[in-house]
mmCIF file of the C-alpha atoms, coordinates in Angstrom:
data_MODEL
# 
_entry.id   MODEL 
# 
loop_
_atom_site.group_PDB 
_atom_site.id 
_atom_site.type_symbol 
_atom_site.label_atom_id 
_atom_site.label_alt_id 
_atom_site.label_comp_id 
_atom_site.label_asym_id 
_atom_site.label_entity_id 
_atom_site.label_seq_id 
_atom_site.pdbx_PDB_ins_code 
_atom_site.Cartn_x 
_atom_site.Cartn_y 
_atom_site.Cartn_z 
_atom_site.occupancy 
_atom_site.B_iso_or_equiv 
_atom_site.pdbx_formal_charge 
_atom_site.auth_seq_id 
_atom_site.auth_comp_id 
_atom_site.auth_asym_id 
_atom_site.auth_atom_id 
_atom_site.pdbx_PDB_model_num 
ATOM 1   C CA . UNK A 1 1   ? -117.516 114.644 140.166 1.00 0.00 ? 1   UNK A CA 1 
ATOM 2   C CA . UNK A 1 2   ? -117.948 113.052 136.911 1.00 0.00 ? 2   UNK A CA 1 
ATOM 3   C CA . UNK A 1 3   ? -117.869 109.389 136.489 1.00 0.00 ? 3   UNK A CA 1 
ATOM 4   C CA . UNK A 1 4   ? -117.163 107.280 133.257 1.00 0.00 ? 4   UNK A CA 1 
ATOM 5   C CA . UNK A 1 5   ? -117.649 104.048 133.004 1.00 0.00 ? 5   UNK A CA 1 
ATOM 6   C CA . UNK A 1 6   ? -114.975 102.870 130.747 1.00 0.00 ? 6   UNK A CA 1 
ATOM 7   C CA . UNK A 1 7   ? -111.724 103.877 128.736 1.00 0.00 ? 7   UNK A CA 1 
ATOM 8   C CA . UNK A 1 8   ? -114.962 104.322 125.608 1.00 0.00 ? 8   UNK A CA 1 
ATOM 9   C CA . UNK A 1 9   ? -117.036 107.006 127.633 1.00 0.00 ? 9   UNK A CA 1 
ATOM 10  C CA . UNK A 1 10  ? -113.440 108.783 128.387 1.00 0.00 ? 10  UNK A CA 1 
ATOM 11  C CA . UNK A 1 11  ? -112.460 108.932 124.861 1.00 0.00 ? 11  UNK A CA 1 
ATOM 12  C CA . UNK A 1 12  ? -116.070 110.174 123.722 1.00 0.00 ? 12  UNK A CA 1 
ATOM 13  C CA . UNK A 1 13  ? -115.352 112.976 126.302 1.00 0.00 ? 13  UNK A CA 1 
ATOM 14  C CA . UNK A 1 14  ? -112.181 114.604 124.130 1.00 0.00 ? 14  UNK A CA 1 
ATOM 15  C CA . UNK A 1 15  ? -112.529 118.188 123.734 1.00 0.00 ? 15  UNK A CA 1 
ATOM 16  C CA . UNK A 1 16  ? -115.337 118.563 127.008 1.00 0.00 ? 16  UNK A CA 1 
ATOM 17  C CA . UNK A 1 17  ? -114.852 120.573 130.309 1.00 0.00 ? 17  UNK A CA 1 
ATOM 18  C CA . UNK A 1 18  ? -114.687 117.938 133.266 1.00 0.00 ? 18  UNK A CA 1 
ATOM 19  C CA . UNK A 1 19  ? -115.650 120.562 135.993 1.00 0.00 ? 19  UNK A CA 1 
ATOM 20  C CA . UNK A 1 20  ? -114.221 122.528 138.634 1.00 0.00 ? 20  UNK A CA 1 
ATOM 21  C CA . UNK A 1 21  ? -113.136 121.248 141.944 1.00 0.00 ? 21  UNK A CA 1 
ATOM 22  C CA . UNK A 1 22  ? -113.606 122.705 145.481 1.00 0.00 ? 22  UNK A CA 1 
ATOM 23  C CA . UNK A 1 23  ? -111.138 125.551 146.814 1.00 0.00 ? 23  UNK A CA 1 
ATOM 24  C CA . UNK A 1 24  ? -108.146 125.417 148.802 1.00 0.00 ? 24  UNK A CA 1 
ATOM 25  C CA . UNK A 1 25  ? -106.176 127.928 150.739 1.00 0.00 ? 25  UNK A CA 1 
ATOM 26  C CA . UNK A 1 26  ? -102.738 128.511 150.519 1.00 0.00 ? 26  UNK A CA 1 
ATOM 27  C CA . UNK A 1 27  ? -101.482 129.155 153.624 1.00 0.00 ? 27  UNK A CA 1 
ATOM 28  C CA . UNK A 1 28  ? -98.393  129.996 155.016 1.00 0.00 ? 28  UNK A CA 1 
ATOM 29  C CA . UNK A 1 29  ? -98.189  126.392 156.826 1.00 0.00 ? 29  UNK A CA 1 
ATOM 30  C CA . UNK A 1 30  ? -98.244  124.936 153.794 1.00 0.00 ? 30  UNK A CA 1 
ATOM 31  C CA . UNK A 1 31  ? -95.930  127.182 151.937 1.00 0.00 ? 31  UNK A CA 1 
ATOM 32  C CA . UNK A 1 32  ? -93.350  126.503 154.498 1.00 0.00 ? 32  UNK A CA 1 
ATOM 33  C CA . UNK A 1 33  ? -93.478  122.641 154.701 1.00 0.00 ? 33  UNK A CA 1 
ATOM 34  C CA . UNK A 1 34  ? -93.290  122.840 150.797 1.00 0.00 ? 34  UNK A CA 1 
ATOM 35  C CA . UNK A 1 35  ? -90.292  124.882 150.691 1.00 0.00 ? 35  UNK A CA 1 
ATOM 36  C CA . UNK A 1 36  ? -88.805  122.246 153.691 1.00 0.00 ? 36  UNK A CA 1 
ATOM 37  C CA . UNK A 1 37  ? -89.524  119.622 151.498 1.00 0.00 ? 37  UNK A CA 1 
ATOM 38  C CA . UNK A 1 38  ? -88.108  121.480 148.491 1.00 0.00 ? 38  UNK A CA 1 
ATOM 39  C CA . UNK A 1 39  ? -85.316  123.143 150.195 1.00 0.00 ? 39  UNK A CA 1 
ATOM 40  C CA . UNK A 1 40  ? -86.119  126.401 148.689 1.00 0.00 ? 40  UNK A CA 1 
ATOM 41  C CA . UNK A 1 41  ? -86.617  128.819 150.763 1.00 0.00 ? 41  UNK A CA 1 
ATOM 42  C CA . UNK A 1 42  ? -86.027  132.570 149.691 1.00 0.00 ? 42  UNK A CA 1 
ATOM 43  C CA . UNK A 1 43  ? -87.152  134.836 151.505 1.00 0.00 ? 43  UNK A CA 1 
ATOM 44  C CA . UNK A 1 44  ? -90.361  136.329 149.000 1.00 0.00 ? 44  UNK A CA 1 
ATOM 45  C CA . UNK A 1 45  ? -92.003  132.667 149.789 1.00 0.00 ? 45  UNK A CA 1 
ATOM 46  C CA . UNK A 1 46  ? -90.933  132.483 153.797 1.00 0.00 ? 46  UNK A CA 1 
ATOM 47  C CA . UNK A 1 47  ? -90.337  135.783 155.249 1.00 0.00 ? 47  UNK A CA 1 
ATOM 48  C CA . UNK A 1 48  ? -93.391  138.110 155.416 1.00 0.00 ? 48  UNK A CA 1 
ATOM 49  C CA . UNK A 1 49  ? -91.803  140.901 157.007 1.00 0.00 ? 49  UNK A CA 1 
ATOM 50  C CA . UNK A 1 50  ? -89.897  141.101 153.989 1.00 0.00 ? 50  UNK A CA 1 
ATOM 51  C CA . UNK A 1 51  ? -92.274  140.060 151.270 1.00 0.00 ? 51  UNK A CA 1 
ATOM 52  C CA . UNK A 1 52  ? -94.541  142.643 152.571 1.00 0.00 ? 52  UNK A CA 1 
ATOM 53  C CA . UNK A 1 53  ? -92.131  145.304 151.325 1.00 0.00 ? 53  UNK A CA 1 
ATOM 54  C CA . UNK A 1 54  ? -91.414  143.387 147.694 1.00 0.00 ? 54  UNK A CA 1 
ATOM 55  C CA . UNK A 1 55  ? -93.631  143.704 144.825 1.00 0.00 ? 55  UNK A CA 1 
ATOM 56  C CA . UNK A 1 56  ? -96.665  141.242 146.078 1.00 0.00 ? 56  UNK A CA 1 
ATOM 57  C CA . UNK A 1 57  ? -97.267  142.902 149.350 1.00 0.00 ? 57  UNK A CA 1 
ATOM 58  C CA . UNK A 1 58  ? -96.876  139.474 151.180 1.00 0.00 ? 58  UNK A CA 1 
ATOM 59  C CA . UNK A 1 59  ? -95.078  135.952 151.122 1.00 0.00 ? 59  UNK A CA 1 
ATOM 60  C CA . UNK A 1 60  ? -96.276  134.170 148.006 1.00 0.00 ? 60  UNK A CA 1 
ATOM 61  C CA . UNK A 1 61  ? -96.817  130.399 146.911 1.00 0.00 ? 61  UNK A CA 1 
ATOM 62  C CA . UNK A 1 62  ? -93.789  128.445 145.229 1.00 0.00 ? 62  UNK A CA 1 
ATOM 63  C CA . UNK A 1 63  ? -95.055  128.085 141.790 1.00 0.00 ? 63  UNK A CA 1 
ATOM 64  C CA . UNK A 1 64  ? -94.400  124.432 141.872 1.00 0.00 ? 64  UNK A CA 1 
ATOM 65  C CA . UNK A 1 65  ? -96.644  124.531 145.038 1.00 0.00 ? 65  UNK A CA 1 
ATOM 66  C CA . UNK A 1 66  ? -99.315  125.235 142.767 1.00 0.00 ? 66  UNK A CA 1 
ATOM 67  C CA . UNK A 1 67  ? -98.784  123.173 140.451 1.00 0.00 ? 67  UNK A CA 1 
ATOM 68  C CA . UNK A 1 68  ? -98.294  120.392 142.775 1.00 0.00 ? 68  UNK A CA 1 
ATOM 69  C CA . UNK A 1 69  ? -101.965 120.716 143.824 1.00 0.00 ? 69  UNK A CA 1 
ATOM 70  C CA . UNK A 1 70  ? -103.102 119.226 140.145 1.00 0.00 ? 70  UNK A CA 1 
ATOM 71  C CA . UNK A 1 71  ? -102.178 115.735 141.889 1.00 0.00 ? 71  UNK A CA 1 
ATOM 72  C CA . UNK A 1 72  ? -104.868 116.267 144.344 1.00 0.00 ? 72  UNK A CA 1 
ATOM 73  C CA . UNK A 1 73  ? -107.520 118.347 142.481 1.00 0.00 ? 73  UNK A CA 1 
ATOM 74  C CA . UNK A 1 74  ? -107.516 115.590 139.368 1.00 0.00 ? 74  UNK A CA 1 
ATOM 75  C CA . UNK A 1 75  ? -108.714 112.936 142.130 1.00 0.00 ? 75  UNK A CA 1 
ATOM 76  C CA . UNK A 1 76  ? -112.052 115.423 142.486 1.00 0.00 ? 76  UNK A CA 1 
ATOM 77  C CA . UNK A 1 77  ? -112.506 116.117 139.214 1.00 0.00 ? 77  UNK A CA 1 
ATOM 78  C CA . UNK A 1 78  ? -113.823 112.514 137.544 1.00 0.00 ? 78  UNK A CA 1 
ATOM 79  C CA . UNK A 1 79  ? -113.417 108.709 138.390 1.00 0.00 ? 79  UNK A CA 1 
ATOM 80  C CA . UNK A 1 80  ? -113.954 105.573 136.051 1.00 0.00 ? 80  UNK A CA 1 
ATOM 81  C CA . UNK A 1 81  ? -115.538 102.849 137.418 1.00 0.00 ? 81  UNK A CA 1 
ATOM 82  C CA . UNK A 1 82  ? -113.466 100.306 135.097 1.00 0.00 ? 82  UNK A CA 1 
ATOM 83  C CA . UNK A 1 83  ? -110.335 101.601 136.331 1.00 0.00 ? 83  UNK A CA 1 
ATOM 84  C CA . UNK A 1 84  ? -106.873 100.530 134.313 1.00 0.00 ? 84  UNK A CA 1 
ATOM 85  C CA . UNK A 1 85  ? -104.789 98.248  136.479 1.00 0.00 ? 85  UNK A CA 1 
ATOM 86  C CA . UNK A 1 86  ? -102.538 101.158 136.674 1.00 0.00 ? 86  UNK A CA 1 
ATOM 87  C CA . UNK A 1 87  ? -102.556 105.125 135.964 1.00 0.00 ? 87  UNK A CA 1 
ATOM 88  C CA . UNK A 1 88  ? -99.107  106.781 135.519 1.00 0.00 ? 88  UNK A CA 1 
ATOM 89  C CA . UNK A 1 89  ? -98.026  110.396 135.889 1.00 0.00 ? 89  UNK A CA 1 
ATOM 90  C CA . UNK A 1 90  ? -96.488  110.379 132.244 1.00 0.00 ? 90  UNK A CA 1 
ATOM 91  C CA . UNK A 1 91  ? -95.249  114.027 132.873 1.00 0.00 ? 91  UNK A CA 1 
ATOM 92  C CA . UNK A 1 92  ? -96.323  117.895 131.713 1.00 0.00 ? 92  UNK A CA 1 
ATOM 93  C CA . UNK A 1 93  ? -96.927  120.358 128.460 1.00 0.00 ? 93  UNK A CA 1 
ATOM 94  C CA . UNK A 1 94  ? -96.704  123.988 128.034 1.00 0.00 ? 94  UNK A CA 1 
ATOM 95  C CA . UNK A 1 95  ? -96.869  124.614 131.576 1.00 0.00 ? 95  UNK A CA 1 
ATOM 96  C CA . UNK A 1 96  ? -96.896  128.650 132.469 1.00 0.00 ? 96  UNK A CA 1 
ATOM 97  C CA . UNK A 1 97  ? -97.468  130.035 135.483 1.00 0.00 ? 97  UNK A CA 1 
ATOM 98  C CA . UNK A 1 98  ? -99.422  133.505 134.573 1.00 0.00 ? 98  UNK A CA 1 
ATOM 99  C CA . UNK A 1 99  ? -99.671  134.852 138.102 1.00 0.00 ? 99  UNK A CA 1 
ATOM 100 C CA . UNK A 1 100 ? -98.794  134.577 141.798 1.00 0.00 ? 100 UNK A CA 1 
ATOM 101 C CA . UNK A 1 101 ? -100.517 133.141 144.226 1.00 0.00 ? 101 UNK A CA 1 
ATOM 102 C CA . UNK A 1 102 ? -100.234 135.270 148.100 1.00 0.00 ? 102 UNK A CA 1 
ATOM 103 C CA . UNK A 1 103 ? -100.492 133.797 150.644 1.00 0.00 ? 103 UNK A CA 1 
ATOM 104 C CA . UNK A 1 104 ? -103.957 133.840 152.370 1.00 0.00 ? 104 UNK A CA 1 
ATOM 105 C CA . UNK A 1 105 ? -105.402 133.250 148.786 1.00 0.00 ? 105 UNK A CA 1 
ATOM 106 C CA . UNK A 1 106 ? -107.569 130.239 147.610 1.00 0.00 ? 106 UNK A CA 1 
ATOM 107 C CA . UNK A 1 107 ? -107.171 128.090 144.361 1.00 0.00 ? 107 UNK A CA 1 
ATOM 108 C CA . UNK A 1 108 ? -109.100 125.900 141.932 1.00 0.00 ? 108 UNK A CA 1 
ATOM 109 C CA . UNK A 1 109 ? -108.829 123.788 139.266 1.00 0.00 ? 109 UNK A CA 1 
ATOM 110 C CA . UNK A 1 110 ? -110.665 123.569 136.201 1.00 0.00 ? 110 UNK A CA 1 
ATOM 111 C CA . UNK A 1 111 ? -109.710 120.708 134.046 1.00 0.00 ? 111 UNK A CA 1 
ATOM 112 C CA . UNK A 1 112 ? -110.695 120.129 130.034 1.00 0.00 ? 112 UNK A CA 1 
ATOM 113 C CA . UNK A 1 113 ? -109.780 116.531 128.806 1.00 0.00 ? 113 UNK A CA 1 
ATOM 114 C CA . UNK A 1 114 ? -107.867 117.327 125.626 1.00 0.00 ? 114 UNK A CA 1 
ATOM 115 C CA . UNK A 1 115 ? -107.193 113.923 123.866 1.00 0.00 ? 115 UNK A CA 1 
ATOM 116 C CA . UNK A 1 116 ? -107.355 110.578 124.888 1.00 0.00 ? 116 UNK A CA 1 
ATOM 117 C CA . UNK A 1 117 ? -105.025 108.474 122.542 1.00 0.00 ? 117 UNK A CA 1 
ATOM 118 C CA . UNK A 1 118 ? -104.161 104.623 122.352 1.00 0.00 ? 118 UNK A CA 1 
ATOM 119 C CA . UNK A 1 119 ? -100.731 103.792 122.622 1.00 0.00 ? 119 UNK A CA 1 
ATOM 120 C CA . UNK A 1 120 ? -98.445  100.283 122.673 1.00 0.00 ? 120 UNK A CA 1 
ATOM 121 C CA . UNK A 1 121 ? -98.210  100.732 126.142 1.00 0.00 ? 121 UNK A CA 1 
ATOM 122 C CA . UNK A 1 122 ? -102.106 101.648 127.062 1.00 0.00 ? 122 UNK A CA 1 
ATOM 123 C CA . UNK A 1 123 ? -104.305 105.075 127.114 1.00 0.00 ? 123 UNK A CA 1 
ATOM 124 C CA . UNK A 1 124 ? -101.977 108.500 127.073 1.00 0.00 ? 124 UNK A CA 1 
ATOM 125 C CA . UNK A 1 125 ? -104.789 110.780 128.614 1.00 0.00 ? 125 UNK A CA 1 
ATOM 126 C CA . UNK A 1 126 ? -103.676 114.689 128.323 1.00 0.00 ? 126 UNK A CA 1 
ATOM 127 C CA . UNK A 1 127 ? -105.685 117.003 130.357 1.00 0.00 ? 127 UNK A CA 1 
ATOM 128 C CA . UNK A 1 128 ? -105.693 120.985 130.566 1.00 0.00 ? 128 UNK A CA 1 
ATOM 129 C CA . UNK A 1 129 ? -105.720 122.276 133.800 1.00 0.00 ? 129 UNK A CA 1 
ATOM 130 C CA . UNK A 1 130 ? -106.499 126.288 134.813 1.00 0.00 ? 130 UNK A CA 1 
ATOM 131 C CA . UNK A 1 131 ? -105.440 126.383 138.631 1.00 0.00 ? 131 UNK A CA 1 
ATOM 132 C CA . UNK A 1 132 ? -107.984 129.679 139.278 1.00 0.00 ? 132 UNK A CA 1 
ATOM 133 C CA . UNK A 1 133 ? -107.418 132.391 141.867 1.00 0.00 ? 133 UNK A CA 1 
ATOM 134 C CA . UNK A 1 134 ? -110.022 133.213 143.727 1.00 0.00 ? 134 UNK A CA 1 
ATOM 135 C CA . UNK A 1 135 ? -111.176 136.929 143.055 1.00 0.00 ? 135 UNK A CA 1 
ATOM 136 C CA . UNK A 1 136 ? -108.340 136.866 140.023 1.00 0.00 ? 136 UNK A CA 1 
ATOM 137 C CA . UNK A 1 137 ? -109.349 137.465 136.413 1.00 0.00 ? 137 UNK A CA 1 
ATOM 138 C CA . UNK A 1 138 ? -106.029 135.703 135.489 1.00 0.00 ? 138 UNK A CA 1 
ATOM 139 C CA . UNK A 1 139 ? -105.197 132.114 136.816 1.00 0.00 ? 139 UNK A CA 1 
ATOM 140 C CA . UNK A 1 140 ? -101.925 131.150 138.806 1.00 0.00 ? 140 UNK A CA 1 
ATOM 141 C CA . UNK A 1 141 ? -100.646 128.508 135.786 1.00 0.00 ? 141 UNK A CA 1 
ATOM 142 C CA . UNK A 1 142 ? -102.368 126.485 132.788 1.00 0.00 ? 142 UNK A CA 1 
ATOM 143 C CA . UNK A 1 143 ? -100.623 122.840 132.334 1.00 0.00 ? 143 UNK A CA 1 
ATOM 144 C CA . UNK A 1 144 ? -101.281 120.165 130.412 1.00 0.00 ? 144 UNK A CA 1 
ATOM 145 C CA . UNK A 1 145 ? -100.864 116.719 132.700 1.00 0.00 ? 145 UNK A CA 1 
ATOM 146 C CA . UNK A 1 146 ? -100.413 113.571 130.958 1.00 0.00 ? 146 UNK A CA 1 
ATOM 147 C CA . UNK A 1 147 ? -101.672 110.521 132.308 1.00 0.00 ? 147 UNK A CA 1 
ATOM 148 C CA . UNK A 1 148 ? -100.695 106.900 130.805 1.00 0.00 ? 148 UNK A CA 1 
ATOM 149 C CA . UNK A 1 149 ? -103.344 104.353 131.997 1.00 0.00 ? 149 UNK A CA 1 
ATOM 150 C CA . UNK A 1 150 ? -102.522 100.796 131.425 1.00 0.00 ? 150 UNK A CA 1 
ATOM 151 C CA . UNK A 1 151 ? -104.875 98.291  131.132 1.00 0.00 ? 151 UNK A CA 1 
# 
């Protein structure tokens, strides 16, 4: 995990890789509870009889599954020690989702910190993030988070 100290030392880290985080596996457990919580649940991301048949050979991740998992890989990724009094989810760019994820398989994140620029309302922080398939030569997505930290 990288650590900055302040807003400065995040800025002077525009353009730089921030790492890779640890691997997670996608299975079907979770799948299921996120389509529950989604309520989407056709049958290529729930029923593996089925899916087995279809064009992945087995159930699959929602692709908003995925990307959901750039909440929890960003908190591996870096900390500052002068934290903002509050850090916003300011929303997504160019987000594409390049390849399935089957179930069984195991993801990772590797973030680059694209800009870091001042605003009325405090520090819009954009990030790219590759969420990597294990094994893959092509990643699930690439998305570009943007995070609004006030001070």
């Amino acid at each position: 995990m990288r650590v900055f100290a302040d807003i400065n030392e995040v800025i002077s880290a525009q353009g730089e890789s921030l790492g890779v985080t640890d691997w997670v596996t996608i299975d079907q457990s979770r799948i299921d509870r996120f389509a529950d919580a989604t309520e989407d649940h056709q049958w290529i991301h729930l029923d593996a009889d089925r899916a087995a048949q279809g064009p992945f050979g087995a159930t699959i991740a929602h692709g908003f599954l995925s990307l959901s998992l750039v909440a929890h890989f960003s908190q591996q990724i870096f900390r500052i020690t002068e934290k903002p009094k509050m850090s916003i989810n300011y929303g997504l760019n160019k987000v594409r989702f390049l390849q399935p994820v089957v179930v069984g398989s195991r993801v990772r994140d590797a973030v680059e910190l694209i800009e870091v620029k001042e605003t009325p309302k405090g520090h819009l922080v954009s990030s790219r993030h590759t969420v990597e398939i294990e094994g893959q030569e092509r990643p699930a997505l690439v998305a570009e988070s943007l995070g609004l930290w006030v001070p």
